[in-house]
C-alpha positions as CSV (number, residue, x, y, z in Angstrom):
1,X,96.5,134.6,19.2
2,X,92.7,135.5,20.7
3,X,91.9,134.4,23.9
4,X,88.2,134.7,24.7
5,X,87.1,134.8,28.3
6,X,84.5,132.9,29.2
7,X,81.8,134.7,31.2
8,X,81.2,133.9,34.5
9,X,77.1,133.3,33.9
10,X,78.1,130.9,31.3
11,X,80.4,129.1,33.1
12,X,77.5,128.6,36.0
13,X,75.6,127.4,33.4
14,X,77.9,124.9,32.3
15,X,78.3,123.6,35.2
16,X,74.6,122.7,36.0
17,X,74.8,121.4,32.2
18,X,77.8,119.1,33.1
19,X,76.1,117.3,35.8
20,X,72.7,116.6,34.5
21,X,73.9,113.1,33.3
22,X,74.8,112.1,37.2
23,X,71.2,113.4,37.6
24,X,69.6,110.4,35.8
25,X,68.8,108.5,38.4
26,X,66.4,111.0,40.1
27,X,63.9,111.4,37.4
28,X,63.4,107.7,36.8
29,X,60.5,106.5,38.9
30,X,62.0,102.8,39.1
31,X,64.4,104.1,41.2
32,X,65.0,104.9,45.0
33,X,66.5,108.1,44.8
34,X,63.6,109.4,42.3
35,X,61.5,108.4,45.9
36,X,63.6,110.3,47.6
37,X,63.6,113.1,45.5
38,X,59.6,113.2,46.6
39,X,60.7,113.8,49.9
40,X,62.3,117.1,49.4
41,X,59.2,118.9,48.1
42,X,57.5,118.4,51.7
43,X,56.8,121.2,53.4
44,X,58.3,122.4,56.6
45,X,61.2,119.9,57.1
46,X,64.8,120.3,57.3
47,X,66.1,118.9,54.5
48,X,70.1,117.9,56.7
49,X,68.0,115.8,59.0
50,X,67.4,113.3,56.5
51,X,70.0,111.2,56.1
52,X,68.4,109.3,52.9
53,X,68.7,112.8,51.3
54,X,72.2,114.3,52.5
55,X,73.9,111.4,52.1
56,X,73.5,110.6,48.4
57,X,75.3,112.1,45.9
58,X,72.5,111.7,43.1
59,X,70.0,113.8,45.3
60,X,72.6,116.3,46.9
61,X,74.1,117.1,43.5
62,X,70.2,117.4,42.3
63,X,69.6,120.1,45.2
64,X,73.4,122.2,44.7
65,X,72.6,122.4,40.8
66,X,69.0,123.9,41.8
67,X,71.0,126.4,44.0
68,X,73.5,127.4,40.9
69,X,70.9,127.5,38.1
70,X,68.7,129.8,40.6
71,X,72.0,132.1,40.6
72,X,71.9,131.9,37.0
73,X,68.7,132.9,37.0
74,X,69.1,136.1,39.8
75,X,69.9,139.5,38.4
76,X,69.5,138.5,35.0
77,X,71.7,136.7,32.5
78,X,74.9,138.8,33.4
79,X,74.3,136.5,37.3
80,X,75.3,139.6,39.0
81,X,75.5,138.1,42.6
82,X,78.8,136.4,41.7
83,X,82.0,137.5,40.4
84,X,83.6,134.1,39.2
85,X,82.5,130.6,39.3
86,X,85.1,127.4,39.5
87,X,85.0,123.7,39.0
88,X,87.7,121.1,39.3
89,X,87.0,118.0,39.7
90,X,83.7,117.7,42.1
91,X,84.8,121.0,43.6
92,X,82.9,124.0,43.3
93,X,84.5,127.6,44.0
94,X,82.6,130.4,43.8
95,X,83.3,134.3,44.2
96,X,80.7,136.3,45.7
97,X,80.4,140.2,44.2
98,X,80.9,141.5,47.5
99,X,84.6,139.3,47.1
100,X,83.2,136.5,49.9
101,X,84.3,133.5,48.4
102,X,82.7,130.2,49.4
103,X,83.9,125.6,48.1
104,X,81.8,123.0,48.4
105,X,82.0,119.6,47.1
106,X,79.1,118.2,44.2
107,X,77.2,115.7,45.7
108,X,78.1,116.7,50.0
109,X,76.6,118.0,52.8
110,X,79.0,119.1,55.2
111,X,79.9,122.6,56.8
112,X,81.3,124.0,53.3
113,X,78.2,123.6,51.3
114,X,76.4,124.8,54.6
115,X,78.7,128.2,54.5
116,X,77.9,128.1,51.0
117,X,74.2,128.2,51.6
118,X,73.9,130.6,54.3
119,X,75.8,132.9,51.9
120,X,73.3,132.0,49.1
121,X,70.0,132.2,51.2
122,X,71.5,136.0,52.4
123,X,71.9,137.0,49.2
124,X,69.8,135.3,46.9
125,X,66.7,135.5,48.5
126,X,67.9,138.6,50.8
127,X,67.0,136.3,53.6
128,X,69.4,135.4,57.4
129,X,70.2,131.8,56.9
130,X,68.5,129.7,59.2
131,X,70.2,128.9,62.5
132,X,70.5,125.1,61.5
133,X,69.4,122.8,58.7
134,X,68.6,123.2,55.5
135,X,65.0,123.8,55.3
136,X,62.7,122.5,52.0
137,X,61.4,125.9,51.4
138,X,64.5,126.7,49.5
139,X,63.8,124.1,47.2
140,X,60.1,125.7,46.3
141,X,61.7,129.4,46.8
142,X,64.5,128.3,44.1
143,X,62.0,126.9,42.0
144,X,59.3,130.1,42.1
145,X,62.9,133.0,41.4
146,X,63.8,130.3,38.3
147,X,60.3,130.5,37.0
148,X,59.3,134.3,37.2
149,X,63.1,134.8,35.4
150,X,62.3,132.2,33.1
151,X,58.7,133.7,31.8
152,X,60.5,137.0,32.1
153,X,62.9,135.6,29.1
C-alpha cells in the first residue's frame, strides 16, 4: 500500500481553508464582529488591549489564520520557516525549522498564542517581538508579505 505524505505547506494551507466557514461572521457588515474587525486596521494600537477583539473567537481566529497564511506565503510555496504544522481539534502545533516548537488554541489570546507570536514576528518579519501587546501593524505587515508573494505567483 502507498502512503503519501502530506506536505507541511499544504497542510498550513488547509488549515486556514478549514476555518474560513467560522470566519463568516466578520465579513458580513450586519454584524458586530465585521465592526470589530474595523478596529484592527487602526494604526498604532495594541491589538491585546481590546477586549472586544481578544475575546472573540470569530475575530481572534480571523487574526491567527492571517498569521498562518502569511507563513504560507514566506519563503515560497515550500513555507520554509516551519518544519511541520498540526491541528487537532482547535489546537494548533507548529514546528519551527530551527526545531522551536510553539500550541496555541484557534480563536484565544492567552500566553501560548503570545509565545507563538513573538516566535512568528522574529522570524517572519526578522523583527524582536514587542515587549507587550500585540500591536496592529502586524496585521498591515501580514497583509503587505501576502501580497508581494501573491503578485510574485
Amino acid at each position: 500500500m502507498t502512503t503519501h505524505v502530506i506536505p507541511t505547506s499544504i497542510k498550513l494551507l488547509q488549515i486556514v481553508i478549514n476555518e474560513l466557514p467560522n470566519l463568516e461572521p466578520a465579513f458580513n457588515t450586519n454584524r458586530s464582529e465585521y465592526k470589530i474587525l474595523k478596529k484592527c486596521v487602526k494604526p498604532e494600537q495594541d491589538l491585546s488591549a481590546n477586549t472586544d477583539i481578544i475575546h472573540n473567537k470569530c475575530i481572534m481566529t480571523y487574526l491567527q489564520s492571517l498569521l498562518l497564511l502569511t507563513i504560507s506565503m514566506y519563503g515560497g510555496l515550500q513555507s520554509p520557516a516551519i518544519r511541520n504544522i498540526q491541528k487537532e481539534d482547535t489546537k494548533i502545533s507548529i514546528t519551527w525549522k530551527s526545531g522551536s516548537s510553539n500550541s496555541f488554541s484557534m480563536g484565544v489570546y492567552d500566553a501560548d498564542f503570545k509565545k507563538f507570536y513573538d516566535m512568528f514576528q522574529t522570524i517572519i518579519f526578522c523583527a524582536a517581538p514587542p515587549l507587550k501587546g500585540f500591536p496592529s501593524s502586524t496585521m498591515t505587515n501580514a497583509y503587505f508579505l501576502i501580497r508581494s508573494y501573491a503578485q510574485r505567483l
